[in-house]
C-alpha positions as CSV (number, residue, x, y, z in Angstrom):
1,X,6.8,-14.5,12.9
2,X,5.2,-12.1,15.3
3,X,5.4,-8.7,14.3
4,X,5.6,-4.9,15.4
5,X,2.1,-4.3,13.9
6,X,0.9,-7.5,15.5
7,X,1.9,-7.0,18.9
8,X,0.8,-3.7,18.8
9,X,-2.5,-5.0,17.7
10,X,-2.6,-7.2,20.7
11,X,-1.4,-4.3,23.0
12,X,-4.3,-2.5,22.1
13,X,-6.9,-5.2,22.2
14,X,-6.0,-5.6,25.8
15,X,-6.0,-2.7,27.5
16,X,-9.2,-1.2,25.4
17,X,-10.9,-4.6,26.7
18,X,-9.8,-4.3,30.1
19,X,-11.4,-0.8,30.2
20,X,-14.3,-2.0,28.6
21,X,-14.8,-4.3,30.9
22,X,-13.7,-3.2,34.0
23,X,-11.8,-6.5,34.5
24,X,-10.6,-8.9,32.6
25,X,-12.4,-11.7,34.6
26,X,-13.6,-14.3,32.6
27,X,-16.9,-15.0,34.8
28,X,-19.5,-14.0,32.1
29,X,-22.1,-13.3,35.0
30,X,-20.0,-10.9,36.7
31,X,-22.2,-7.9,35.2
32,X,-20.4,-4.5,36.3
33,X,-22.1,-2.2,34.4
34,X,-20.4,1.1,36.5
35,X,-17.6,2.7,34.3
36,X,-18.6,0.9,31.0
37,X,-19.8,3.2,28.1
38,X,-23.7,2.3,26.9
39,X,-25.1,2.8,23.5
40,X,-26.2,6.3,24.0
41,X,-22.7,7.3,24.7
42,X,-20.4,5.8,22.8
43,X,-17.3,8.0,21.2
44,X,-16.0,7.3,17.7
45,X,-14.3,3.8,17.0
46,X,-15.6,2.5,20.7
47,X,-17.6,0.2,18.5
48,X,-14.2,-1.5,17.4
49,X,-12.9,-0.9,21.2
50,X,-15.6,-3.7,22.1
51,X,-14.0,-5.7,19.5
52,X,-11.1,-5.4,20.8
53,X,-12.5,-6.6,23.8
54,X,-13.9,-9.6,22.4
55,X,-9.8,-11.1,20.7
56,X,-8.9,-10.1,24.3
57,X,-11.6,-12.9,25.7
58,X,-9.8,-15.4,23.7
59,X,-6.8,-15.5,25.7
60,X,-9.0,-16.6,28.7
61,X,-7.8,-19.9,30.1
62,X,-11.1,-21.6,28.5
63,X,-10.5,-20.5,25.1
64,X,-6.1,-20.7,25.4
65,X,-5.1,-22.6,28.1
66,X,-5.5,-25.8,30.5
67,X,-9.3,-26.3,29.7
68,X,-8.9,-26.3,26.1
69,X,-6.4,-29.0,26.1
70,X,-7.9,-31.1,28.3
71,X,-11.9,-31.2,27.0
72,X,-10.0,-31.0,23.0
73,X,-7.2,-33.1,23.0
74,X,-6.6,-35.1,26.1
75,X,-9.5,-37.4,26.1
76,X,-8.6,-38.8,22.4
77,X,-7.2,-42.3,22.3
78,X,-3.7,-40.4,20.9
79,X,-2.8,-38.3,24.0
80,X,-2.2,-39.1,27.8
81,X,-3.0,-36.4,30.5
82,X,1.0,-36.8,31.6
83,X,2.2,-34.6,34.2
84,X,3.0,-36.0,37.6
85,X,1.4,-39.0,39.5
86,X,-0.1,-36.5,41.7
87,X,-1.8,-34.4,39.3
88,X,-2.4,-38.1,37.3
89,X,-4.6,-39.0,40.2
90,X,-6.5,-36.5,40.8
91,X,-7.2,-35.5,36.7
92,X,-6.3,-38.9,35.0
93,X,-9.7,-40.5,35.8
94,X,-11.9,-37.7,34.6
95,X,-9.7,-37.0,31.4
96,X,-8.1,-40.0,30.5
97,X,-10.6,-42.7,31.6
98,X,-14.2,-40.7,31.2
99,X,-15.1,-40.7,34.2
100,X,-16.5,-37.1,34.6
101,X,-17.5,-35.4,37.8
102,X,-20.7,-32.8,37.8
103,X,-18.1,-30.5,39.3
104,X,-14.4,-29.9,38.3
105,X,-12.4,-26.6,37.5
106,X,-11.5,-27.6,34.2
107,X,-14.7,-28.0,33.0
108,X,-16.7,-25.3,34.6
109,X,-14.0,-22.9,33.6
110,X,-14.0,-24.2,29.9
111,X,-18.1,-23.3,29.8
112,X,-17.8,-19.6,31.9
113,X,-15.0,-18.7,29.7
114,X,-16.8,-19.2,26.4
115,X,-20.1,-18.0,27.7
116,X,-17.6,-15.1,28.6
117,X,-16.7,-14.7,25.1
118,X,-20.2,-15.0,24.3
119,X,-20.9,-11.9,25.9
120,X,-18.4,-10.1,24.8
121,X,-20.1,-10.7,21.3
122,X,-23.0,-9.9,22.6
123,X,-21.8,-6.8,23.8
124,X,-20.6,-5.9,20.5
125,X,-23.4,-6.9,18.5
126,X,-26.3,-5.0,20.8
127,X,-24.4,-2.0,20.4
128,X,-23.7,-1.9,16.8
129,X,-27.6,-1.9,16.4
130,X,-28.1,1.1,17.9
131,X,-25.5,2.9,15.3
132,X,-27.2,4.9,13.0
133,X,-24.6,5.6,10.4
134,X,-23.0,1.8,9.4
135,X,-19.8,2.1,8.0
136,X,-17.2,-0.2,6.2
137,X,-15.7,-1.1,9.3
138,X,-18.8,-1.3,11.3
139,X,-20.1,-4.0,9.2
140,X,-16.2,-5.7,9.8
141,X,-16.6,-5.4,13.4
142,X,-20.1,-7.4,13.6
143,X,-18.6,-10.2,11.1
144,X,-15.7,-10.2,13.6
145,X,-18.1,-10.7,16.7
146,X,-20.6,-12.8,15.0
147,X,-17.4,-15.5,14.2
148,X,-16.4,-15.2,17.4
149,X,-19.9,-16.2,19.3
150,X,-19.8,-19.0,16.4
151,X,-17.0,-20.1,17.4
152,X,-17.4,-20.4,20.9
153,X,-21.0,-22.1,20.0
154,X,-19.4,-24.4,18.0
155,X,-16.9,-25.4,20.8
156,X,-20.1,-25.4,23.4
157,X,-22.2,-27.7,21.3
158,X,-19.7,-30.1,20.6
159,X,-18.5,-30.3,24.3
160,X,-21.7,-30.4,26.3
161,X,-24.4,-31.2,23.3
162,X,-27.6,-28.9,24.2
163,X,-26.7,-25.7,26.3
164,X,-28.4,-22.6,26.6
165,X,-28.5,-20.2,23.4
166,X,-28.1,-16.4,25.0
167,X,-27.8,-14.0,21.6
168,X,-28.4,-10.9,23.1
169,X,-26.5,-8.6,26.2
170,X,-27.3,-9.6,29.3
171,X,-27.8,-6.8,31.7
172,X,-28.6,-8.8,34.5
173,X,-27.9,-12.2,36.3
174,X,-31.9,-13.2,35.9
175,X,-31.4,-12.6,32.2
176,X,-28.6,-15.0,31.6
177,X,-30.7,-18.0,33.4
178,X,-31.8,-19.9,30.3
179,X,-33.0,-23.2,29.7
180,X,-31.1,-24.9,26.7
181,X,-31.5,-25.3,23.0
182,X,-31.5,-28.4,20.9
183,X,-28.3,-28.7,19.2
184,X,-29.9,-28.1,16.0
185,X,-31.0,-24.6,17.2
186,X,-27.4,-24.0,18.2
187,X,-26.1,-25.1,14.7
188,X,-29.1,-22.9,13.4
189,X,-27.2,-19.9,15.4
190,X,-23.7,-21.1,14.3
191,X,-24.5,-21.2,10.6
192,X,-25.9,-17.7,10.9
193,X,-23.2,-16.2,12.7
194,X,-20.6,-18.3,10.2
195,X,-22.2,-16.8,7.4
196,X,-22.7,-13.2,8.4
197,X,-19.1,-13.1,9.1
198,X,-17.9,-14.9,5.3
199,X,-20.0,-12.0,3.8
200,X,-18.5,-9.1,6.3
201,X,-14.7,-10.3,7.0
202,X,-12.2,-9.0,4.4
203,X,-9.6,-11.0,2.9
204,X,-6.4,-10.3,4.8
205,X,-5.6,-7.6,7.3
206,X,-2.1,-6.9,6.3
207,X,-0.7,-4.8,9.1
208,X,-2.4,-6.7,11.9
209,X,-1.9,-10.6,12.0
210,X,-4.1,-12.9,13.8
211,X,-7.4,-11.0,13.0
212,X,-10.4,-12.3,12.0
213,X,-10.6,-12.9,8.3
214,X,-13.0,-14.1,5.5
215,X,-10.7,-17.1,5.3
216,X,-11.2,-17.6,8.8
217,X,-14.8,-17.5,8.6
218,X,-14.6,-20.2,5.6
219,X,-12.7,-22.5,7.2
220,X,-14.9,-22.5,10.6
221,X,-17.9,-23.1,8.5
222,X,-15.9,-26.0,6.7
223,X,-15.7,-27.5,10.2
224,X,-18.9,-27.1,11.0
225,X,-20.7,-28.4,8.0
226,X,-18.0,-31.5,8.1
227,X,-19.1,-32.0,11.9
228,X,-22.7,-32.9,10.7
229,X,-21.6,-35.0,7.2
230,X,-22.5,-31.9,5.4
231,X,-19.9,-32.7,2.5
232,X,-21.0,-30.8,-0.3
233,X,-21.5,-27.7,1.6
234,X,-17.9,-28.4,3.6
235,X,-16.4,-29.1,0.3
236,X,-17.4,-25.3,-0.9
237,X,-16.2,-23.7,1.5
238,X,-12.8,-25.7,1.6
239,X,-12.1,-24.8,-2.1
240,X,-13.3,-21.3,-1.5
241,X,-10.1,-20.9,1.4
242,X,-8.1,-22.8,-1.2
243,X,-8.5,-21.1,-4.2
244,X,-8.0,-17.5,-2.3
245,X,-4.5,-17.7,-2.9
246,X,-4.3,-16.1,0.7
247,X,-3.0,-19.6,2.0
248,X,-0.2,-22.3,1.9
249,X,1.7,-25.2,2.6
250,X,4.7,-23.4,2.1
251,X,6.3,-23.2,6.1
252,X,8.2,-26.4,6.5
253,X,6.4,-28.7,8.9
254,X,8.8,-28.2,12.0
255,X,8.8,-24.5,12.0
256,X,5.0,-24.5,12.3
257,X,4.9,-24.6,15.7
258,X,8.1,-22.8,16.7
259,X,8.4,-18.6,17.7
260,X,8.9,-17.7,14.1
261,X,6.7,-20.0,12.8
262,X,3.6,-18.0,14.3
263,X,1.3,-16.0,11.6
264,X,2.8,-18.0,8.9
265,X,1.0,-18.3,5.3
266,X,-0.9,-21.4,7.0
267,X,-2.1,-19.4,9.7
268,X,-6.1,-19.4,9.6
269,X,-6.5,-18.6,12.9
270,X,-3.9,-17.9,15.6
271,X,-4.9,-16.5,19.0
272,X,-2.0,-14.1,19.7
273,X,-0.3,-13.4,22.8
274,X,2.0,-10.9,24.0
275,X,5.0,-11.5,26.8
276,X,8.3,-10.0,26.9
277,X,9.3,-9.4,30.8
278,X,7.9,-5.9,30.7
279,X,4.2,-6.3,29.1
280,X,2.4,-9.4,30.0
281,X,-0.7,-9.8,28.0
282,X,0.1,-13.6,26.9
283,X,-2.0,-16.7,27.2
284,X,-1.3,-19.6,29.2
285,X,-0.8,-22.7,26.7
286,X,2.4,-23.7,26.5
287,X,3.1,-23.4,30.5
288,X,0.0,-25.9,31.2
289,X,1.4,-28.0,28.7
290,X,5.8,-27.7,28.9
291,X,7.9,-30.2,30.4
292,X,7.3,-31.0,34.2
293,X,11.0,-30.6,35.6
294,X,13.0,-28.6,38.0
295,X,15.2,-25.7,37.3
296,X,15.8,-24.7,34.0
297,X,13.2,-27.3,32.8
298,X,10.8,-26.4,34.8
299,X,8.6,-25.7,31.8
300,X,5.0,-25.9,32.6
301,X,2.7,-28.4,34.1
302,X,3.1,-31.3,31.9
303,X,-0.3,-32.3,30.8
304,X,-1.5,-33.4,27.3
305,X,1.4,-35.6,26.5
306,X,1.8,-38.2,23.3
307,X,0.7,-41.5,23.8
308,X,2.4,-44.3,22.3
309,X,-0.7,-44.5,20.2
310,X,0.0,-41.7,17.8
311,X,3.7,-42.5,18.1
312,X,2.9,-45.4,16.4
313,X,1.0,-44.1,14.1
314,X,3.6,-42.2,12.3
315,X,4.9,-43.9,9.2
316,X,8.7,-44.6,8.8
317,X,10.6,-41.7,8.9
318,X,8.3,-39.4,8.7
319,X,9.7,-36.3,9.9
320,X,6.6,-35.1,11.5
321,X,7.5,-37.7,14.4
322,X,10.0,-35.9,16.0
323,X,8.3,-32.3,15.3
324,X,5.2,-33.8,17.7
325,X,7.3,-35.8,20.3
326,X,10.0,-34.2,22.0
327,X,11.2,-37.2,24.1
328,X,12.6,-37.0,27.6
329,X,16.7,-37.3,27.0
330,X,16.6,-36.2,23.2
331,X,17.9,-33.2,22.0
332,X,15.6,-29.9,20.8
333,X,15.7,-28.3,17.5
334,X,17.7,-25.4,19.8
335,X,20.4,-27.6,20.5
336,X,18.8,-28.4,24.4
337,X,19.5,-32.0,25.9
338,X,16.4,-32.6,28.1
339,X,17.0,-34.7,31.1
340,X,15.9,-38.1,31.5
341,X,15.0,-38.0,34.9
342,X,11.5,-36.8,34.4
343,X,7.7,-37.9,35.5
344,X,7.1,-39.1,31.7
345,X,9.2,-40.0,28.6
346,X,7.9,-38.1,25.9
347,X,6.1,-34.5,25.7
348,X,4.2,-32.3,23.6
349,X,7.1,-30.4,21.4
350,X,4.4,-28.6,19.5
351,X,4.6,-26.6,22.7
352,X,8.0,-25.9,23.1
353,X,9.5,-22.9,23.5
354,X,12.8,-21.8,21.9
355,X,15.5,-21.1,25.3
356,X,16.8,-17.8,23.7
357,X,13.2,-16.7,24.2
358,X,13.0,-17.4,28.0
359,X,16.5,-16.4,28.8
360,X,15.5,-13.1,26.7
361,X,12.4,-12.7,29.1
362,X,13.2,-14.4,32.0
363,X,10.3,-16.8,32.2
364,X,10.3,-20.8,31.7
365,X,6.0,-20.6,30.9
366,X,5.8,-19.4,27.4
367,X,3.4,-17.0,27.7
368,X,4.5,-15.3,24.7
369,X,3.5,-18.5,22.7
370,X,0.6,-17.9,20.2
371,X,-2.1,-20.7,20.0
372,X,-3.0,-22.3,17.0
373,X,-6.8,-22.9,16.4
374,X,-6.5,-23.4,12.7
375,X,-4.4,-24.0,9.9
376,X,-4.7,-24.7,6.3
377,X,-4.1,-28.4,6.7
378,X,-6.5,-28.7,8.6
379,X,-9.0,-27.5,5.5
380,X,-7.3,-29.2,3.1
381,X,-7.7,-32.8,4.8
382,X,-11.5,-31.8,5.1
383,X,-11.6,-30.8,1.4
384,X,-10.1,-33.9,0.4
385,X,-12.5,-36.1,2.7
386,X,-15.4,-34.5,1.6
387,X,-14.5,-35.2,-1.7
388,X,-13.9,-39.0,-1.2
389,X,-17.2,-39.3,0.8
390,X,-18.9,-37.5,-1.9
391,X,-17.4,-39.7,-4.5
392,X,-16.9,-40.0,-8.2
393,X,-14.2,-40.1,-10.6
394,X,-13.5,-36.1,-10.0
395,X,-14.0,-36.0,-6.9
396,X,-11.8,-39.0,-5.9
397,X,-9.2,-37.1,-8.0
398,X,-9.8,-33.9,-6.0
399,X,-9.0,-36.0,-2.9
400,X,-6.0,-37.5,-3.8
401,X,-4.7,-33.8,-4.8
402,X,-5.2,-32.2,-1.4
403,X,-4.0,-35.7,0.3
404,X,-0.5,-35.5,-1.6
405,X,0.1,-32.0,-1.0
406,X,0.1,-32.4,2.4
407,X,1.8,-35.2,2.1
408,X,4.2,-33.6,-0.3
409,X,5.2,-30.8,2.4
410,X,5.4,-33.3,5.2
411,X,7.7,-35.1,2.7
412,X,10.1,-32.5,3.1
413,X,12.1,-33.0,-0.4
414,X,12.9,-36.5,0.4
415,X,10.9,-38.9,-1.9
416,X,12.2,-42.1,-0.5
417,X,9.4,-41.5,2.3
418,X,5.6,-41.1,2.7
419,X,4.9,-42.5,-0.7
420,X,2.0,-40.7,-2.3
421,X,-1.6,-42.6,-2.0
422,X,-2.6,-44.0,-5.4
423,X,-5.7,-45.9,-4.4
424,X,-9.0,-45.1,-5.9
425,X,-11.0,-47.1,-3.8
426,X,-13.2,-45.4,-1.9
427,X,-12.7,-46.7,1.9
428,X,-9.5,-47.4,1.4
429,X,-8.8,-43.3,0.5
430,X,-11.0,-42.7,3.4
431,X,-8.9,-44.7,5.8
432,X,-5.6,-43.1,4.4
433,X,-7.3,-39.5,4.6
434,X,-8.2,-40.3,8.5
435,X,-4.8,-41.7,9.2
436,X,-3.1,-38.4,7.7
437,X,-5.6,-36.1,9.7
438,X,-4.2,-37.9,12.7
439,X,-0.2,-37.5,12.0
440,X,-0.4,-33.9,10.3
441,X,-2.4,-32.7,13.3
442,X,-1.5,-34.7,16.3
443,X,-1.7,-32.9,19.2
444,X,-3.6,-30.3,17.6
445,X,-7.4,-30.9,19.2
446,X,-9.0,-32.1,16.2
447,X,-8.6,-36.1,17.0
448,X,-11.4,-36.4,19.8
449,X,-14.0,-35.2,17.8
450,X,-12.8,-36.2,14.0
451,X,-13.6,-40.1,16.1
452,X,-17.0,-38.6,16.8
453,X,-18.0,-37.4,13.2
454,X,-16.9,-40.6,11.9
455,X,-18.8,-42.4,14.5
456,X,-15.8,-44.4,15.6
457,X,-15.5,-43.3,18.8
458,X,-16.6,-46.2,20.6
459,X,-14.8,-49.1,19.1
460,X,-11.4,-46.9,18.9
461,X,-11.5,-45.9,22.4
462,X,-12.4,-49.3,23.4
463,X,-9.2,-51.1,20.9
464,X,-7.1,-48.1,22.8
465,X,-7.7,-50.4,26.3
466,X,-10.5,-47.5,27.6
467,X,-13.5,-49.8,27.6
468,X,-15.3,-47.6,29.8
469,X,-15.9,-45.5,27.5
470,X,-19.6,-44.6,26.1
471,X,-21.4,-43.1,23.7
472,X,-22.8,-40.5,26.4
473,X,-18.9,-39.4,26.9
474,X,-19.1,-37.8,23.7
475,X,-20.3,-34.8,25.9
476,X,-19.8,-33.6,29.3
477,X,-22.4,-33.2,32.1
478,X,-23.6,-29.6,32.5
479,X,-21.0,-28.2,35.1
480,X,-23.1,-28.1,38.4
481,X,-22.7,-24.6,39.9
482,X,-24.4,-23.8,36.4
483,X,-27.3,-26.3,37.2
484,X,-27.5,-25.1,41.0
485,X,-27.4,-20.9,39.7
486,X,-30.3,-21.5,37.4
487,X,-32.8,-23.2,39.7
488,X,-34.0,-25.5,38.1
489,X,-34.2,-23.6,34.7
490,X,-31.3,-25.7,33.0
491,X,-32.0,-29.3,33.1
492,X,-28.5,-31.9,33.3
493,X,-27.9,-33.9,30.4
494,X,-29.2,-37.2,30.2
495,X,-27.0,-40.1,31.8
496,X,-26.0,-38.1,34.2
């Protein structure tokens, strides 16, 4: 559960990177260099103030809200863009049926946003090398910025394939025209960034929740290494989050992703938000994504819905099932009936928020809703895959480990359900360790691109009724007011 030291944490990590940055636009070429402090005048802890600056670019929409959803989640065979039929019409084809413009909102604010954040990094980085006494904390404060440009990287490279690689301030618009870098240059980046932070992010930071940590910085490299079949390397890192002791499977599976579930012992990373009628320094998530109704259900915009695909996915009463789907006429875990009378039948309830909350604040969108990037799940699904696709007698037993505890929490105490997977064979524990990854994390932007590192994408896309679908989907066009600012400089992606 959020608390005092938290929100004061994110309090402060808004307003110090509003003044910072004299807005808190998320246009990364909007240089304003009037009113910002440089490097020869910086007072004592504005270092960290930059910081600060940077967690406060991760509640841009890009990084938090609409675009997120829709480039992570909404294009996998297990989610439907929802919403109304007019917003269907206009966004279904690009989202839902791959057929993406050079020029949409969603995407072009999903690459300024983390080119934003990339900057921000920047920012922080550029003027920590002009420090002449490195402290404790200074050395923190580059591992926090160096995860956070990985980070975005990692997003960039995996959305758009070969972008442009800018690793230093940019002081003017000229500077920030670049052409792009091979995606094993970016990876080259990533890893460096990934690693600096592992060797500069402590362990826990016990009186502010949601900031960066070692763990964090483990389990980002996990995913990186897992995206290019690095298994041995993803396997290390796994085991190293695991054996910390820091994390656990401990928070029963439907409280994960309610109010008091947020910064819970399986919180890796959380991007935090802050709303409570007075302050409003939240993010946007659950609002794009809450139930499309009127009045008091008038939650949000209703995209990024469950389809019937990942319904069907769920083994017989499993109780993640209804902790996913919150179905249009059932009843919430806060003793809600939601109406039947609206544009879809079921909705995102990983999403919901809890009605004492919004009376409390007087607001249907959530913004006080914290977003989950990563939880320990997550890693230990990836450990136990990179076991099995490393193979061996141990190392099959090391999978089946990490596959029953998760199993084991989602079982909830009742062992008449989600019998534990006994099978030794090889691609038989790989298909059982892919079809967990998509139940314990449905809805959670990991299925789109778990299809692409497992080189499935095609034929499940294709067996899901989109047959449109191509290989060269796998990444979006380069978003043409990018193409157009650079002159030339930054060269569309093929197929395009």
């Amino acid at each position: 559960m959020k608390t005092r030291h938290s929100k004061a944490f994110l309090l402060v990590i808004t307003l110090i990177g509003c003044i910072l940055t004299t807005s808190c636009s998320t246009d990364w070429l909007d240089i304003q260099p009037q009113g910002r402090f440089t490097e020869d005048d910086l007072p004592p802890g504005s270092l960290e103030g930059q910081v600060f600056a940077a967690y406060a670019g991760l509640r841009s929409e890009a990084t938090s809200g609409l675009p997120y959803a829709a480039v992570h989640n909404i294009r996998s065979d297990d989610a439907h863009l929802g919403s109304s039929s007019g917003d269907y019409a206009a966004a279904g084809p690009i989202y839902d049926e791959f057929n993406y413009p050079l020029d949409h909102w969603l995407t072009n604010g999903y690459w300024t946003g983390h080119y934003g954040l990339i900057n921000l990094a920047n920012n922080v980085l550029a003027a920590a090398d002009s420090i002449e006494e490195i402290t404790d904390l200074t050395v923190i404060n580059i591992g926090e910025a160096r995860f956070l440009r990985g980070w975005a990287y990692f997003n960039l490279v995996r959305t758009f394939g070969e972008v442009p690689l800018i690793d230093f301030r940019i002081t003017d618009q000229a500077s920030a025209i670049r052409p792009k870098s091979t995606i094993a240059e970016i990876y080259q980046l990533i890893d460096e960034d990934v690693q600096a932070a592992v060797s500069a992010l402590p362990e826990e930071w016990p009186d502010h929740p949601g900031r960066l940590t070692r763990g964090a910085a483990l389990s980002l490299q996990t995913k990186t290494y897992m995206a290019r079949q690095r298994f041995s390397d993803a396997l290390a890192s796994a085991q190293a989050v695991i054996s910390s002791g820091i994390y656990d499977l401990n928070t029963p599976y439907q409280l994960i992703f309610r109010e008091e579930g947020e910064n819970s012992s399986e919180s890796i990373f959380e991007i935090q938000a802050l709303f409570d009628g007075v302050q409003d320094f939240g993010v946007t998530w659950a609002s794009r994504q809450g139930i499309r109704g009127s009045g008091p259900w008038n939650l949000g915009w209703g995209w990024n819905i469950p389809h019937q695909r990942l319904i069907d996915a769920f083994e017989p009463d499993d109780p993640r099932h209804h902790a996913t789907v919150l179905y249009s006429g059932g009843t919430t875990y806060d003793n809600q009936i939601v109406p039947t009378n609206l544009p879809r039948p079921q909705w995102n309830y990983k999403v919901y928020t809890n009605k004492a909350l919004r009376d409390r604040y007087g607001s249907l969108g959530g913004d006080w809703f914290n977003v989950r990037i990563i939880r320990y799940a997550d890693i230990v699904l990836l450990a136990a895959e990179a076991a099995n696709e490393i193979g061996g007698e141990d190392n099959i037993d090391l999978a089946l480990e990490y596959l029953e505890d998760v199993r084991a929490r989602a079982r909830g105490g009742n062992n008449d359900i989600l019998p534990a997977v006994t099978t030794r064979d090889q691609e038989e524990l790989r298909q059982a360790i892919r079809h967990e990854r998509q139940v314990e994390l449905g809805m959670e932007n990991e299925r789109f691109f778990d299809l692409i590192r497992w080189d499935i994408d095609v034929e499940t896309m294709h067996s899901a009724g989109h047959t449109q679908y191509q290989i060269r989907n796998r990444f979006f066009p380069i978003p043409q007011p990018e193409i157009d600012r650079a002159g030339g400089v930054l060269i569309q992606n093929p197929d395009y």
